[in-house]
VOGU-3710 file (C-alpha; in Angstrom, 3 decimals, decimal comma):
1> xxxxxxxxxx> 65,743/114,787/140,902  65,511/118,388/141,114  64,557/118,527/137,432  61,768/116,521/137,689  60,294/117,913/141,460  60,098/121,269/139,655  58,422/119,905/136,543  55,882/118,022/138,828  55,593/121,467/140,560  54,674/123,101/137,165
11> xxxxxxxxxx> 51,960/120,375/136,433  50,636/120,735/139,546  50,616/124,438/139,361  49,166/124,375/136,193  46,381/121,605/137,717  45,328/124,503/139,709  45,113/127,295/137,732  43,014/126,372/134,631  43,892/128,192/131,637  40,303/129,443/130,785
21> xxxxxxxxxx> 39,826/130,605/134,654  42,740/132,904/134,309  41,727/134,732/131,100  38,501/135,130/132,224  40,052/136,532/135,487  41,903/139,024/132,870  38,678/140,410/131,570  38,829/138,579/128,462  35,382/136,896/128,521  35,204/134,006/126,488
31> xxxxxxxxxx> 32,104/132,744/124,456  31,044/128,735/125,193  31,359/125,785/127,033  32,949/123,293/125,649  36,598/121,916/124,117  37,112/125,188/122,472  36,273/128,712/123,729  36,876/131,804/122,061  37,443/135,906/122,890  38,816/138,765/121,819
41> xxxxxxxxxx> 42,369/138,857/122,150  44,088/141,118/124,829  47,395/141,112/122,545  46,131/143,000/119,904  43,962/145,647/118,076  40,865/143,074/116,818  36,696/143,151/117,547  36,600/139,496/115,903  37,189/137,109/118,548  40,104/135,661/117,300
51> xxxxxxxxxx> 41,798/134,158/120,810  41,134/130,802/121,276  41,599/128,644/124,481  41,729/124,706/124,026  40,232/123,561/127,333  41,394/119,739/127,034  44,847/121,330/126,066  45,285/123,887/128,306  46,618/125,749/125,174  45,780/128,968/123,940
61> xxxxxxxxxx> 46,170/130,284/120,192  45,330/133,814/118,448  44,292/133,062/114,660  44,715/137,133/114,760  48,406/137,302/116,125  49,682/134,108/116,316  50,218/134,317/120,087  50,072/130,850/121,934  50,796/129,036/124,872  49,762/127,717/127,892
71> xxxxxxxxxx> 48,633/129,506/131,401  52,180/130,356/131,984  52,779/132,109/129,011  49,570/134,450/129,215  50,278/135,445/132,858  53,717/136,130/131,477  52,543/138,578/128,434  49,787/140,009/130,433  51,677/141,301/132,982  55,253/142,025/131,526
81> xxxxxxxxxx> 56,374/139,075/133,886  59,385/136,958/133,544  58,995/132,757/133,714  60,130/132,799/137,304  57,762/135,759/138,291  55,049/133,851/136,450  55,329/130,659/138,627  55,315/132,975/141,856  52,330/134,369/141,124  50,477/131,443/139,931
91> xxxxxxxxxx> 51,850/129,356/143,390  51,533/132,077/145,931  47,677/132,727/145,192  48,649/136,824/144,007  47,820/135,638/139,954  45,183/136,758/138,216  42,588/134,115/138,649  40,011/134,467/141,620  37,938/131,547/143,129  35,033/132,786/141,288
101> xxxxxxxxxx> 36,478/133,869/137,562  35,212/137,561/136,747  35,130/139,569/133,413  37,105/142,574/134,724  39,399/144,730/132,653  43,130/144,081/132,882  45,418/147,001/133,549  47,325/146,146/130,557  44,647/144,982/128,313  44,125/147,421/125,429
111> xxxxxxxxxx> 40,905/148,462/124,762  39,374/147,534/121,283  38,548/149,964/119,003  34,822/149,870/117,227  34,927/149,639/114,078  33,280/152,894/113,422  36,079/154,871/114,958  38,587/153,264/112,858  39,611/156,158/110,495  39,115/155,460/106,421
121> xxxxxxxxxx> 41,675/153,106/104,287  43,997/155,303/102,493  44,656/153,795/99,376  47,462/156,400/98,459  49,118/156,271/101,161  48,941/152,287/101,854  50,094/152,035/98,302  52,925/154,280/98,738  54,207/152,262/101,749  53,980/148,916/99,630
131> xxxxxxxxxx> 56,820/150,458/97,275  58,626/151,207/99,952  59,037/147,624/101,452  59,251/146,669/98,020  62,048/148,644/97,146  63,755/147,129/101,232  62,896/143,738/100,235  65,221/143,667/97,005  67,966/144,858/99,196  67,568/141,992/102,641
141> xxxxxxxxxx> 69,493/139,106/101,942  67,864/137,688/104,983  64,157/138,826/103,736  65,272/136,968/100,347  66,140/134,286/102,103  63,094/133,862/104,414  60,947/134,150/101,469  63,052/131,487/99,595  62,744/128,580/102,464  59,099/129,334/102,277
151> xxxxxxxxxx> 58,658/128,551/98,272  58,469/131,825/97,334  60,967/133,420/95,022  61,251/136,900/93,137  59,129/136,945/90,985  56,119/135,554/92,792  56,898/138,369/95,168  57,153/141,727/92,783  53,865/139,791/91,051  51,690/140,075/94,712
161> xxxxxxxxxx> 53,267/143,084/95,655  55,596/141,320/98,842  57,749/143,751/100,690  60,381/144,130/103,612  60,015/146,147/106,404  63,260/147,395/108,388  61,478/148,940/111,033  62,737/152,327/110,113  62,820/154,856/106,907  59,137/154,326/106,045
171> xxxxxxxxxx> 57,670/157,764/107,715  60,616/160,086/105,990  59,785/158,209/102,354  56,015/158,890/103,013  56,575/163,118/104,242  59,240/162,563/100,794  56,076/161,762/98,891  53,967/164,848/100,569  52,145/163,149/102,656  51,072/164,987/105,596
181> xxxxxxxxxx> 51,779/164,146/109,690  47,864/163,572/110,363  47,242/161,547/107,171  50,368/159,488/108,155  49,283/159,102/112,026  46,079/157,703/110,962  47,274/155,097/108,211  47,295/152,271/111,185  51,299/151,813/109,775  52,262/153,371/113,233
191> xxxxxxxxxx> 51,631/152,367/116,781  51,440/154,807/119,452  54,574/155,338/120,407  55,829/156,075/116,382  57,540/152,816/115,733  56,708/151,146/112,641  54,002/148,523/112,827  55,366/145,872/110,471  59,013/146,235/111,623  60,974/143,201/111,097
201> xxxxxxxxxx> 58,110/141,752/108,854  57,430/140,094/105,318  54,458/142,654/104,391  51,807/141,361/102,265  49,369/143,581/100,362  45,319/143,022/99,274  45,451/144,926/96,305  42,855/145,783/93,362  45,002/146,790/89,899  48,290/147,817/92,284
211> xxxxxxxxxx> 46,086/149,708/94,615  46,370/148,800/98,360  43,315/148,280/100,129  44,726/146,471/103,440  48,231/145,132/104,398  49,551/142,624/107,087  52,865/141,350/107,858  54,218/137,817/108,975  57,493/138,156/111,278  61,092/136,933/109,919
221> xxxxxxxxxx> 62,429/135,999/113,266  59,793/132,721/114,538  60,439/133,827/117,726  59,062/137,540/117,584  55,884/137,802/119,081  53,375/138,664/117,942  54,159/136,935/114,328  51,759/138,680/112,589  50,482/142,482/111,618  47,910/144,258/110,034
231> xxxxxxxxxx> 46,272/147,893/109,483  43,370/148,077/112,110  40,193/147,610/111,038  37,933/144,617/109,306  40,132/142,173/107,198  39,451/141,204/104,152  39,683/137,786/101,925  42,885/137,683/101,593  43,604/138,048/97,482  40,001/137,462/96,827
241> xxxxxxxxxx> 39,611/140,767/94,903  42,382/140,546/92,826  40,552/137,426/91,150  37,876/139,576/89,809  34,328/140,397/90,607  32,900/136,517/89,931  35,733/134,136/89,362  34,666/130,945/88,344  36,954/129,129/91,159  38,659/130,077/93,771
251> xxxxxxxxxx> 40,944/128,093/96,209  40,457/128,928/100,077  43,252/128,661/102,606  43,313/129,002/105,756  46,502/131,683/106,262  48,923/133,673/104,546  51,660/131,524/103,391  49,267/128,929/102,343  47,488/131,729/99,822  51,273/132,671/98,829
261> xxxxxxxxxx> 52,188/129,270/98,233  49,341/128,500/95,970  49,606/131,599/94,671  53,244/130,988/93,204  51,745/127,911/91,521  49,096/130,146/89,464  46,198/128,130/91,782  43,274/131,160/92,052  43,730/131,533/95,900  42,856/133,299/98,351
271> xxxxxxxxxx> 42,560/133,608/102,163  40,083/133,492/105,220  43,304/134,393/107,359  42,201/132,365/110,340  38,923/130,303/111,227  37,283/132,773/112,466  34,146/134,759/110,781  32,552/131,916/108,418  29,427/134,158/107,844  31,730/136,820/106,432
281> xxxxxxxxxx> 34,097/135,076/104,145  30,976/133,456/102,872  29,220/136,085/101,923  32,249/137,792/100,454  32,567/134,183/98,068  28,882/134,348/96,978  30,315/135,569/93,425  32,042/132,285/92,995  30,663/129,289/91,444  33,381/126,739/92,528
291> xxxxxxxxxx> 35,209/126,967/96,199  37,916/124,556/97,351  38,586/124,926/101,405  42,315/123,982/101,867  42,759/124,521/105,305  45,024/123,862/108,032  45,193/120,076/109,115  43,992/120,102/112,900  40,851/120,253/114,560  40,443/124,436/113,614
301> xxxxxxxxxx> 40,315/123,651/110,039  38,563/120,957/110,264  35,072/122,683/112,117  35,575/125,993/109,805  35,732/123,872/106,692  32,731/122,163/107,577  31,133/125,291/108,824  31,615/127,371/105,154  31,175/123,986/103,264  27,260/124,524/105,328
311> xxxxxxxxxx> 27,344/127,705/104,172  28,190/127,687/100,878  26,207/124,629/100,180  27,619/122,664/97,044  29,151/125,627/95,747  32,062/124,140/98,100  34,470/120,867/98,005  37,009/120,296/100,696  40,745/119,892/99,961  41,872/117,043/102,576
321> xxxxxxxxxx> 45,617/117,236/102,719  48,224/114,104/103,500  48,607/112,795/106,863  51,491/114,907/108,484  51,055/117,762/106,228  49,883/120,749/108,803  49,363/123,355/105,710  49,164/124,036/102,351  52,573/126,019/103,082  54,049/123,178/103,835
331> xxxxxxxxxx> 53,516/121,507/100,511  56,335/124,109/99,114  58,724/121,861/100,936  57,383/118,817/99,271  59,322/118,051/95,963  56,115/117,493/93,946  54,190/120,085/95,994  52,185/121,426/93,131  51,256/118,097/91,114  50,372/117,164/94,392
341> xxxxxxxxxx> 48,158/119,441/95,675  46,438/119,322/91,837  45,733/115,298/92,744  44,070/116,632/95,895  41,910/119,397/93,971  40,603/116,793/91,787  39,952/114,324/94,973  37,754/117,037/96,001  36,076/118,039/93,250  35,020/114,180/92,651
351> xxx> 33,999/113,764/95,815  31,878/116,870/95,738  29,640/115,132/92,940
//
């Protein structure tokens, strides 16, 4: 009985304290009206808008970050609170949301940084650091084995340049290589405090000819929050350049492990990492004279298919995977993952006619 009072307690706590009140209450003003509203994320370095608030959910997702939840969990990260400290603030009227919601800045929201005071890409130096966590990865059993329950195995990894990072060792092996404190400081592989950005993470290079251009890095543990990294600064397509100036085809996904798992099957892939940004992944496809858009299977992949498929006119076919398939990722798991998703290319090129 207990139990179930306190759960009726959360509903009804929850009841009053819609989700996209309180982030707005944050200062995290959110474009639109409707179903889905979007923002810039207050858990991370971005200027895209990548935070997303399901209104007829109550859920909130970060196609930058990967941090999600409901109102519960963003009073909790905002504010360094614990779940009890959470529901006090949310019941005793002392939470974040007003009666009228206001865009004001949150103590602990972090300012975004324009994109014209991010300093240059180093190439160098971002190269240098993907040896590094190449070199770690050979030597983490549990790195090895991440990558392994994902579909990917050795060699697919040394061929795109995959990498481990500890969390330590990476700024003595770049002053090793004579690299200098103020060229290191403004790499983006540092946070402010000089720990290691990717720590704990499976980094993943965009690279042209073995030369780093941007990096990101998906978390080990599924717990860590946030799940994913990158260098500051505008993303690219993810492994789009690497295809050459014009491929002929490329296939689209929607996030990184999909674009590694296709990858390892020698598909041409690539990725928007997140839905986020049409206009610009379009424009950076206008080389290509054949685009397949395998994205996620929910309601996010469906609009930002549709959305580039506008875009890129019939230049583009959409990939529609099996029922209960989320991802392409998930296909590694399948045991006839890549005669599969072949079927499904064809599927859409035929009904792209």
């Amino acid at each position: 009985m207990v139990a179930a009072h306190a759960a009726a307690d959360i509903a009804e706590l929850k009841a009053r304290n819609p989700l996209g009140d309180t982030v707005e209450a944050a200062g995290v003003a959110l474009r639109g009206k409707g179903r889905v509203r979007q923002g810039v994320c207050p858990f991370h370095q971005e200027s895209e808008g990548s935070f997303t608030v399901y209104a007829d959910k109550e859920k909130f997702y970060c196609f930058g970050c990967g941090s999600r939840g409901d109102v519960l969990d963003f009073v909790q990260r905002m504010e360094g609170l614990t779940l009890p400290e959470a529901i006090r603030r949310l019941g005793d009227g002392s939470s974040l949301v007003s009666t009228a919601p206001v865009n004001r800045p949150a103590p602990t929201q972090r300012p975004t940084v324009p994109p014209a005071a991010l300093p240059p890409r180093d190439p160098a130096l971002l190269t240098a650091a993907m040896r590094y966590y190449a070199g770690r990865l050979r030597r983490s059993q549990l790195a090895m084995d991440y990558l392994a329950s994902r579909g990917i195995g050795l060699e697919t990894a040394q061929r795109l340049g995959l990498g481990y990072a500890p969390g330590h060792g990476l700024r003595a092996y770049l002053q090793a290589g004579g690299y200098g404190e103020d060229r290191i400081r403004a790499s983006g592989l540092f946070l402010e405090r000089g720990a290691e950005r990717f720590a704990r993470t499976i980094t993943v290079p965009d690279m042209v000819s073995r030369r780093v251009r941007w990096l990101t890095g998906r978390a080990v543990d599924s717990a860590a929050r946030p799940r994913f990294q990158a260098v500051p600064g505008h993303k690219p397509v993810l492994g789009l350049a690497a295809l050459g100036p014009a491929p002929p085809c490329v296939v689209l996904t929607e996030g990184v492990f999909d674009y590694l798992t296709l990858a390892a099957w020698g598909q041409p892939a690539c990725a928007a990492l997140g839905t986020q940004g049409m206009d610009k992944v379009a424009a950076a496809l206008r080389g290509c004279s054949r685009v397949f858009l395998a994205f996620d299977n929910d309601d996010a992949g469906a609009v930002a298919a549709e959305a580039l498929k506008e875009l890129l006119g019939r230049r583009a076919a959409v990939v529609n995977l099996p029922r209960g398939v989320a991802d392409v990722g998930e296909l590694a798991k399948h045991p006839h993952g890549p005669p599969l998703f072949q079927r499904l290319l064809a599927l859409a090129a035929q009904a792209a006619r």
